[in-house]
C-alpha positions as CSV (number, residue, x, y, z in Angstrom):
1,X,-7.3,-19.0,-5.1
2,X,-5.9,-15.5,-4.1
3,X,-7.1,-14.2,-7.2
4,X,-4.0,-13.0,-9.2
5,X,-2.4,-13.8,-12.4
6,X,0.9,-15.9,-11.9
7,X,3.4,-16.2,-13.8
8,X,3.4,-19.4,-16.3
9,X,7.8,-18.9,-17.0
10,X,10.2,-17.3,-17.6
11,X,13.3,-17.2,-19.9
12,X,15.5,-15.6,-22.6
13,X,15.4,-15.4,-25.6
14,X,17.6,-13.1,-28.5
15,X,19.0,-11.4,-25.4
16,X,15.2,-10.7,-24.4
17,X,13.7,-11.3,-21.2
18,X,10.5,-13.3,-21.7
19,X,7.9,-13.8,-19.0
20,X,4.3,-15.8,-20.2
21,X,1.0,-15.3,-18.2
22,X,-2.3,-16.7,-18.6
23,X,-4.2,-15.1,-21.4
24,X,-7.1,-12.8,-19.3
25,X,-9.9,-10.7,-20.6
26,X,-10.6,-7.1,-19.8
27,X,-9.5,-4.8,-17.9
28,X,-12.1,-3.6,-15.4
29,X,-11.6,0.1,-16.8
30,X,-13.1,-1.4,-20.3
31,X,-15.5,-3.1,-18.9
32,X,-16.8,0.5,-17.5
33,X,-16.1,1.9,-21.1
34,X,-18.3,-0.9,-22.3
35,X,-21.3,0.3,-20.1
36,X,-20.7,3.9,-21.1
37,X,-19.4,4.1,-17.8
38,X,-22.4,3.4,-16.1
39,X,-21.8,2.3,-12.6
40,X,-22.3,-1.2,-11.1
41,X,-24.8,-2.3,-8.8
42,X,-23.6,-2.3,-5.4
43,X,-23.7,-6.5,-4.8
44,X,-21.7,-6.3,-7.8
45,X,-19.1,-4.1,-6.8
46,X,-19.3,-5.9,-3.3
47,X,-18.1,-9.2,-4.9
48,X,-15.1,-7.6,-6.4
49,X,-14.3,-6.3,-3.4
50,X,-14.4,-9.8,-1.8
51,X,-11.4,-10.9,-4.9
52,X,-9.6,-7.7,-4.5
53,X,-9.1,-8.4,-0.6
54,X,-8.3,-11.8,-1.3
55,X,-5.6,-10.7,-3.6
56,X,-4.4,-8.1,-0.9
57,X,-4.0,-10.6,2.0
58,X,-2.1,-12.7,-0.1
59,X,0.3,-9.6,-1.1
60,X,0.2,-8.1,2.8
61,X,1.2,-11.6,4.1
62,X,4.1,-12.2,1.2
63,X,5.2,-8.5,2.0
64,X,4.7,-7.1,-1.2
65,X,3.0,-3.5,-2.0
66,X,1.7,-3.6,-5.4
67,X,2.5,0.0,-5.5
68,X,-0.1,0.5,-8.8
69,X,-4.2,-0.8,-7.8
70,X,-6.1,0.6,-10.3
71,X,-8.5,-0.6,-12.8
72,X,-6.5,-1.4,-16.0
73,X,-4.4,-3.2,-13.7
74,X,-7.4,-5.6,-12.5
75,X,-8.2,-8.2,-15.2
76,X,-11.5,-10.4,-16.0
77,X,-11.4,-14.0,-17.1
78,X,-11.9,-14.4,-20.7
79,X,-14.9,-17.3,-19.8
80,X,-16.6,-15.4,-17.0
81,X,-16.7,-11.9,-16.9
82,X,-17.1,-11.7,-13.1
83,X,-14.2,-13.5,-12.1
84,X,-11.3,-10.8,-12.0
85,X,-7.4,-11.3,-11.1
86,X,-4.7,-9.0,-10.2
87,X,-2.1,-8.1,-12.6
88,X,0.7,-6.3,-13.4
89,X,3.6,-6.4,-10.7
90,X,6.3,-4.4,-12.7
91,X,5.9,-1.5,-10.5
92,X,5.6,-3.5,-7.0
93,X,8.3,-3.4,-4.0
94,X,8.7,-5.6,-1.5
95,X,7.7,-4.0,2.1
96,X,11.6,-3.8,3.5
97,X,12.4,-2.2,0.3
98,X,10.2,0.9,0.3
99,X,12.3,3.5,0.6
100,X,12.2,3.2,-3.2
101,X,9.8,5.7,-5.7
102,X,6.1,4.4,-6.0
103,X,4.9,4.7,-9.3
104,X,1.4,4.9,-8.2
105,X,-1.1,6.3,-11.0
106,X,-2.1,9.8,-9.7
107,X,-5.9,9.6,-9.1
108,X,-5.4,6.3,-7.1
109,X,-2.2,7.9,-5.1
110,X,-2.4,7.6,-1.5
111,X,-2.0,11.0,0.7
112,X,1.0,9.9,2.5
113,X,3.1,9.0,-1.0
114,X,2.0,12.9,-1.9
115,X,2.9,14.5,2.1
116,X,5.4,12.0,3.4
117,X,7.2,10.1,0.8
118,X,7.1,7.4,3.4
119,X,4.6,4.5,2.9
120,X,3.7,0.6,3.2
121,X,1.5,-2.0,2.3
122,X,-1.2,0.4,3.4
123,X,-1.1,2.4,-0.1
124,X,-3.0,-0.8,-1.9
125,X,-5.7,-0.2,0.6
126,X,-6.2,3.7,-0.3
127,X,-6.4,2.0,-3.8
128,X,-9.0,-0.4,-3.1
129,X,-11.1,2.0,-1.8
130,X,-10.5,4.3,-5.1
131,X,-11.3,1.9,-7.1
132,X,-14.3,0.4,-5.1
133,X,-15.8,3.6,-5.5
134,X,-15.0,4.3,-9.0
135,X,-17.1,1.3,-9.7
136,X,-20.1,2.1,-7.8
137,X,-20.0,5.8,-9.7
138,X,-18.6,4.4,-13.2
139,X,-16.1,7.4,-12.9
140,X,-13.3,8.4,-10.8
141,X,-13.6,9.8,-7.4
142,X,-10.7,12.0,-7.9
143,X,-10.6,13.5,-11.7
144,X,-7.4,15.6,-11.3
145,X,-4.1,16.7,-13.1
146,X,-1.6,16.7,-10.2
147,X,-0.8,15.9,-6.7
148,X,-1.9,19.7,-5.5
149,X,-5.2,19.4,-6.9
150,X,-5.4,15.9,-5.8
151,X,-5.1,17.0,-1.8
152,X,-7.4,19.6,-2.9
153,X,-10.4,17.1,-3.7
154,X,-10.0,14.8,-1.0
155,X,-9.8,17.8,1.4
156,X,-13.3,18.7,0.3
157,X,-14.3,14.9,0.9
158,X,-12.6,13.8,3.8
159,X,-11.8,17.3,5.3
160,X,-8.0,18.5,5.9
161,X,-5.7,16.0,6.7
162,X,-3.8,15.5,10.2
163,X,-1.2,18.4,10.6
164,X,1.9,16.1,11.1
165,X,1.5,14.5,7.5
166,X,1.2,18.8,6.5
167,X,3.6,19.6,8.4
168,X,7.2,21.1,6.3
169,X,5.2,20.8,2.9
170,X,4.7,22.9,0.4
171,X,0.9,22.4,1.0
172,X,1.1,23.3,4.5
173,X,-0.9,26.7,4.5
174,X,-2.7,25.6,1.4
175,X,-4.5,23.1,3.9
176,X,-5.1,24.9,7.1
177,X,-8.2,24.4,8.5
178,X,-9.7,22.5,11.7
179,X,-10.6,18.4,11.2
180,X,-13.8,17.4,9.5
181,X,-15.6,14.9,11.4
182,X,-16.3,11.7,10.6
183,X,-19.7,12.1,10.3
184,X,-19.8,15.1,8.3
185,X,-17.3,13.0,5.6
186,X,-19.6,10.4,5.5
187,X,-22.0,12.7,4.5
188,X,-20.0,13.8,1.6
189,X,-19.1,10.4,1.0
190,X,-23.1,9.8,0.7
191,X,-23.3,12.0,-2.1
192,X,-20.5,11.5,-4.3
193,X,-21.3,7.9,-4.2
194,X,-25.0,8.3,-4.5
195,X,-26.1,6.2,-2.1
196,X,-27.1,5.2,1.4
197,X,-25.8,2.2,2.4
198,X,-24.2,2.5,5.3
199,X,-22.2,-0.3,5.4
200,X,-20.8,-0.2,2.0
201,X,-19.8,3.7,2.9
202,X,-18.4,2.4,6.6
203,X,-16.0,0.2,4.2
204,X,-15.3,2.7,1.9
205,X,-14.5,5.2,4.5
206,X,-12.2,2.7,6.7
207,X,-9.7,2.2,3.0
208,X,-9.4,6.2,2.6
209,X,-8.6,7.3,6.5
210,X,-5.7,9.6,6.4
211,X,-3.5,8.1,8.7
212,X,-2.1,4.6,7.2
213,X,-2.0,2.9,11.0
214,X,-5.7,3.9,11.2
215,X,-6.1,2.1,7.6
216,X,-8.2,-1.0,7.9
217,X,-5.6,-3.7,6.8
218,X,-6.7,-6.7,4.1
219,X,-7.2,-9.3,7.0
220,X,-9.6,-6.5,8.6
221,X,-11.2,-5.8,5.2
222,X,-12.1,-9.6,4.9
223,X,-14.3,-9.8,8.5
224,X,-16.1,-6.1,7.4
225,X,-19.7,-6.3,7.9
226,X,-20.4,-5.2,4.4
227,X,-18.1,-8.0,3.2
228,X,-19.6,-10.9,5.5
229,X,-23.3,-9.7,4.6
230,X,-22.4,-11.6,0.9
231,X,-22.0,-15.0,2.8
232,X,-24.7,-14.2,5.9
233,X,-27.2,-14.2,3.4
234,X,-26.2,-15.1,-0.6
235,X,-30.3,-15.3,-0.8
236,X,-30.5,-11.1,-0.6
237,X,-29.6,-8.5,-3.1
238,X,-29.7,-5.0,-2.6
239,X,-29.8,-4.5,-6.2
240,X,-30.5,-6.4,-9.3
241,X,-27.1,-6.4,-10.3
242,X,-25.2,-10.1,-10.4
243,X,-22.4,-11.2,-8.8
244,X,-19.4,-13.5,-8.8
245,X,-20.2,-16.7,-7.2
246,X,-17.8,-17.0,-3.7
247,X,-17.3,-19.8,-1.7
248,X,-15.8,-17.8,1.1
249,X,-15.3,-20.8,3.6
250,X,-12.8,-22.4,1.2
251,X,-11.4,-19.6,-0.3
252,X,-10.9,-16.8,2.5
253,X,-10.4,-18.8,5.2
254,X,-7.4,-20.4,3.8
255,X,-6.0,-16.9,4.8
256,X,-7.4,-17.1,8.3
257,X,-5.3,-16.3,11.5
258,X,-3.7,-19.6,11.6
259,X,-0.4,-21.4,11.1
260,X,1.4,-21.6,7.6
261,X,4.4,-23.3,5.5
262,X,7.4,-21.4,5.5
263,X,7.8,-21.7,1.5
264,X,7.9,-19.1,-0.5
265,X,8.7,-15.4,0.2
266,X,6.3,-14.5,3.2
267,X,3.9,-15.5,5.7
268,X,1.7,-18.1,4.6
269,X,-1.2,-18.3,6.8
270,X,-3.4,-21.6,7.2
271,X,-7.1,-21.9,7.9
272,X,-8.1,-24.0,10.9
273,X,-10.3,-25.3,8.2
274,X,-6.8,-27.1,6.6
275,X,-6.6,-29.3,10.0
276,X,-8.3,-32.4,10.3
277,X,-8.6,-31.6,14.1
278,X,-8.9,-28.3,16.0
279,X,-8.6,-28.1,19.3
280,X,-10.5,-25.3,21.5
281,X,-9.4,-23.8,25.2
282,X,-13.3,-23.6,26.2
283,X,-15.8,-21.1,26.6
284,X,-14.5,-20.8,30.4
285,X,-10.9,-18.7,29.2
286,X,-10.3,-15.3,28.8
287,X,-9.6,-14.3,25.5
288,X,-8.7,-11.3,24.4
289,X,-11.2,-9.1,22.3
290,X,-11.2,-7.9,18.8
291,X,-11.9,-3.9,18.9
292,X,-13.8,-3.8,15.2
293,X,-12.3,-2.3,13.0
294,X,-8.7,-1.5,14.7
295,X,-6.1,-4.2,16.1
296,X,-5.8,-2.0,19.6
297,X,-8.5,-4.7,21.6
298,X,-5.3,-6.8,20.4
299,X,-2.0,-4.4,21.2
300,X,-1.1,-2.7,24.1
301,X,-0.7,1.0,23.6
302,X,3.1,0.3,22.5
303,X,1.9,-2.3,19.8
304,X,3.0,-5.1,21.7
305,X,0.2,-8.3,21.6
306,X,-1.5,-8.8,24.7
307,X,-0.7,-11.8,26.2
308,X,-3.6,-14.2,28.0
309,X,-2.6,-16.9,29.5
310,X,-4.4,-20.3,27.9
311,X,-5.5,-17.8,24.8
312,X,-4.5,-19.6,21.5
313,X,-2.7,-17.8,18.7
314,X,-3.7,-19.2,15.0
315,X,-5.9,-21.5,16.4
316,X,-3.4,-24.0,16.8
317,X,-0.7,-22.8,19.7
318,X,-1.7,-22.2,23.1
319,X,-0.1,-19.6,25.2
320,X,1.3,-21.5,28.6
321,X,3.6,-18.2,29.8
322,X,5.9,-15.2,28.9
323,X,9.0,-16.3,28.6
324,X,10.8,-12.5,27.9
325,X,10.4,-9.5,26.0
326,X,12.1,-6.8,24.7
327,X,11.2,-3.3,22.3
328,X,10.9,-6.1,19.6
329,X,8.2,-7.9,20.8
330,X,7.7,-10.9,23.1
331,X,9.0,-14.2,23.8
332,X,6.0,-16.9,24.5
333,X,5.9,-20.6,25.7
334,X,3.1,-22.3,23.7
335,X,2.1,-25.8,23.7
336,X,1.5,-26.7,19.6
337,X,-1.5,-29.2,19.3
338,X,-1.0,-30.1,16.2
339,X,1.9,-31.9,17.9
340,X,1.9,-31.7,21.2
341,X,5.1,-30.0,21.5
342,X,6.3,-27.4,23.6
343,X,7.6,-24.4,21.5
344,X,8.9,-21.0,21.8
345,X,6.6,-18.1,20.0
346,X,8.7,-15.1,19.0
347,X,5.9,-12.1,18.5
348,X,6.7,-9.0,16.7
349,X,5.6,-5.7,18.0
350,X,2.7,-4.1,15.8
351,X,5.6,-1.6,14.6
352,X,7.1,-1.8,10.5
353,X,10.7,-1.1,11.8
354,X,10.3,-4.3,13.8
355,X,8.3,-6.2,11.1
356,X,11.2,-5.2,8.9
357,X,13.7,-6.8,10.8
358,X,11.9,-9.6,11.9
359,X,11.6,-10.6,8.1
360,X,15.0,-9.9,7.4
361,X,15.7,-12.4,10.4
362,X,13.2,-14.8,8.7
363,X,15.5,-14.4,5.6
364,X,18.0,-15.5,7.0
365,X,16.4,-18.6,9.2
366,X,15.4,-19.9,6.2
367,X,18.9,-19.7,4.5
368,X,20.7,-21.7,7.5
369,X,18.3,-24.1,7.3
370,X,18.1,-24.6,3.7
371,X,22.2,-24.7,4.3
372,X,22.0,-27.2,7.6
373,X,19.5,-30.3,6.0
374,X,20.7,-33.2,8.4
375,X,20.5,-30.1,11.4
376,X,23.9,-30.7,12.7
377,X,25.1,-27.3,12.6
378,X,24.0,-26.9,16.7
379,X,22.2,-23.4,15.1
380,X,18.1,-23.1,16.7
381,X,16.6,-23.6,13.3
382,X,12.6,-21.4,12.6
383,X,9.7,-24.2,12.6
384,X,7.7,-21.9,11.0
385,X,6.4,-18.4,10.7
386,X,2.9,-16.2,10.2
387,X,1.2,-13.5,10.6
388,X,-1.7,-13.5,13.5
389,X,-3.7,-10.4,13.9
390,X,-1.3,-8.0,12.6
391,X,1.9,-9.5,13.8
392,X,4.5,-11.7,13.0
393,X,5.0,-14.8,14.3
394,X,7.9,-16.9,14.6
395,X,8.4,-20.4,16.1
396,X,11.2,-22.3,17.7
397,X,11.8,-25.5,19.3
398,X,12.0,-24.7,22.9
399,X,15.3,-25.0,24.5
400,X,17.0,-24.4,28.3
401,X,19.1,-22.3,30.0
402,X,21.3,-20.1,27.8
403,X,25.0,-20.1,28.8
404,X,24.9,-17.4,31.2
405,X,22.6,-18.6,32.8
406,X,24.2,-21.6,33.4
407,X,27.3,-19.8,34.3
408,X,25.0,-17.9,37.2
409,X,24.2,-21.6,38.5
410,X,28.0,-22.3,38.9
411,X,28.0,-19.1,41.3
412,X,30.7,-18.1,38.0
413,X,32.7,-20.9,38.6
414,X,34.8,-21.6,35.0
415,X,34.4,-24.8,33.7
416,X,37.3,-27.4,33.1
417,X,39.0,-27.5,29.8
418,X,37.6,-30.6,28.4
419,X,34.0,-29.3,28.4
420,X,34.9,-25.8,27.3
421,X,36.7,-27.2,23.9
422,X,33.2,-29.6,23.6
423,X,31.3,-26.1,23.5
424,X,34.2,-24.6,21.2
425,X,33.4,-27.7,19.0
426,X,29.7,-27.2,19.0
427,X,30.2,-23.5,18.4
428,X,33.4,-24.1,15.5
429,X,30.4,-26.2,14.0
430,X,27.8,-23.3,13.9
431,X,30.0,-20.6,12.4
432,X,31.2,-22.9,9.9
433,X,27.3,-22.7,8.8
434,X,27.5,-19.3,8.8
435,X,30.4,-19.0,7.0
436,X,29.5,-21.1,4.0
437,X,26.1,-19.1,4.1
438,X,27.9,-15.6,3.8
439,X,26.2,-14.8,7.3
440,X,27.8,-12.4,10.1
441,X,25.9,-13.3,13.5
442,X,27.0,-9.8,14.8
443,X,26.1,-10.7,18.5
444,X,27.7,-14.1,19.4
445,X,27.7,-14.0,23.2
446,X,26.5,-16.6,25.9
447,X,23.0,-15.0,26.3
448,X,22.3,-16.5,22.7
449,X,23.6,-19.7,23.2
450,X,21.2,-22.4,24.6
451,X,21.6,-26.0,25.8
């Protein structure tokens, strides 16, 4: 339901890699071709949008940038000309890895791929917003040759960009100038789109901010006033224009800020929907507010997640105390009632170097326990992972005192042999698993070993 074209297989064939697909319509670029590149209405181009983020969650939460949004690239269904899909992932990276080239296609290049070289997931959402308005015109917003004249034009839309993505570039002095305001590029935005809806520009304006942490994100994209209008009230139009049939409640919220399987490559976020029970804290808590549109009424100013005590996270898991925390993130103790167990919540820091590694840890979690079936390897095996307003989230079953903290009980009285060759045993056991996995634990030490 995530609105992308999957692969049907794969194989070989005269030395010839093969890979089949569903057979699609067209493009969304011939589509405009076919109305003389008129544009669409603005309900129309609303419920693409609604498809596009759905495709975009399910990338952002899998950790994949598609690295090349652009109309040719965004395919109709041969029976229903409304319904579109994502295609094309032969120029995509997966997040960790992009320290790698972007191919993206010029007019739908994000600044920071032109100023930095160094970009994320948030490059599909510059895209979006391209795109999104190249449908409301039927033309590009950016008709250009190359990346100088490219800063150029969105200089004179969205004013100069911030002077640390300038700075040490070639376009440095080209650029000077003091900050337009926001209100003065929606007023440009107002005319190059030709209209005055000030939602739709709101949205349009949030996918091309300069600064990829100030990006709104899919998941943000999804709750977007001019987004939710579509479902508030499917009875209104503001144009005569049709448009693709959503049920949002089965389709979007499947996405929702909840709990997911850990199969497959990335996060996989549930809807509370999914549950046949849901349990709710009660007006009577504090809960932490949602700033609209930026995840700061969720982060501390270091991007750690603010913690309330008796808060859920994904609906599911409520917070019961902090049980440590680090530059990484924080440790919680949450109570999962889906099964009344106690568990311990690992919580990312809103930071890609972090996200990085945390998913590199995922990797390998869900190698030992693919490796460890009967769980007899004494390793703490992941119960699951997803991503909650903006960070990841990783859960274990709760266990004690680690080692040295035993040890500090003792008063750092040694043990007698007997019980340190059981431990030895236990611990022989683990690194066998790791072993046979091709896994260095780099940090073996009685701090990370629990009873």
């Amino acid at each position: 339901m995530a609105n992308v074209v999957h692969m049907k297989e794969y194989f070989q064939f005269r030395d010839h890699l093969c890979i089949t697909f569903d057979l699609m319509g067209k493009n969304l670029y011939e589509m405009l071709k076919e109305r003389q590149f008129r544009g669409l209405g603005t309900s129309q181009v609303r419920s693409h949008a609604i498809s596009l983020v759905q495709s975009l969650q399910l990338l952002s939460r899998s950790g994949i940038i598609h690295c090349d949004l652009k109309p040719e690239n965004i395919l109709t269904s041969r029976d229903n000309s409304e319904v579109i899909k994502v295609a094309d992932f032969g120029a995509s990276l997966l997040e960790r890895r992009s320290t790698a080239p972007v191919a993206q296609t010029l007019i739908y290049m994000s600044p920071e791929v032109i100023l930095t070289k160094v970009f994320s997931k948030a490059i599909d959402m510059w895209s979006l917003g391209c795109i999104l308005a190249e449908l409301k015109r039927g033309v590009v917003l950016f008709q250009v040759c190359d990346e100088c004249e490219l800063m150029l034009e969105m200089t004179k839309l969205l004013g100069v960009p911030p002077k640390h993505m300038l700075k040490d570039t070639p376009l440095e002095n080209l650029l000077s100038g003091p900050r337009t305001s926001r209100r003065r590029a929606r007023h440009h935005l107002t005319k190059a789109l030709d209209t005055e809806n000030k939602l739709f520009l709101d949205f349009i304006q949030s996918c091309l901010e300069y600064k990829p942490a100030k990006r709104i994100t899919p998941d943000e994209a999804r709750h977007h006033p001019w987004i939710l209008m579509h479902f508030q009230s499917p009875s209104s139009s503001e144009d005569s224009s049709p448009h693709q049939s959503t049920n949002w409640e089965h389709m979007v919220d499947s996405t929702s800020d909840a709990a997911p399987s850990t199969s497959g490559p990335g996060p996989r976020p549930r809807g509370i929907k999914q549950y046949k029970e849901v349990w709710s804290l009660g007006v009577a808590e504090e809960k932490v507010q949602e700033t609209f549109p930026l995840r700061h009424g969720y982060d501390d100013s270091e991007g750690h997640y603010k913690m309330v005590i008796k808060d859920h996270i994904a609906s599911c898991y409520e917070v019961l105390e902090l049980m440590g925390q680090g530059t990484f993130g924080r440790v919680l103790k949450c109570r999962d009632h889906k099964t009344q167990q106690l568990v311990a919540m690992k919580v990312i820091a809103n930071d890609q170097r972090f996200k990085d590694e945390a998913m590199a840890e995922v990797e390998i979690l869900e190698l030992l326990q693919k490796n460890d079936e009967d769980g007899m390897a004494n390793v703490v095996h992941m119960k699951e992972y997803f991503q909650f307003r903006d960070h990841l989230c990783i859960s274990f079953d709760l266990m004690g005192k680690n080692l040295d903290e035993m040890m500090k009980e003792r008063h750092f009285r040694g043990l007698g042999t007997s019980q340190v060759r059981s431990h030895a045993i236990s611990l022989v056991h683990s690194l066998q698993l790791l072993s046979r996995s091709g896994i260095i634990h780099c940090d073996l030490k009685p701090v990370g070993a629990s009873s």
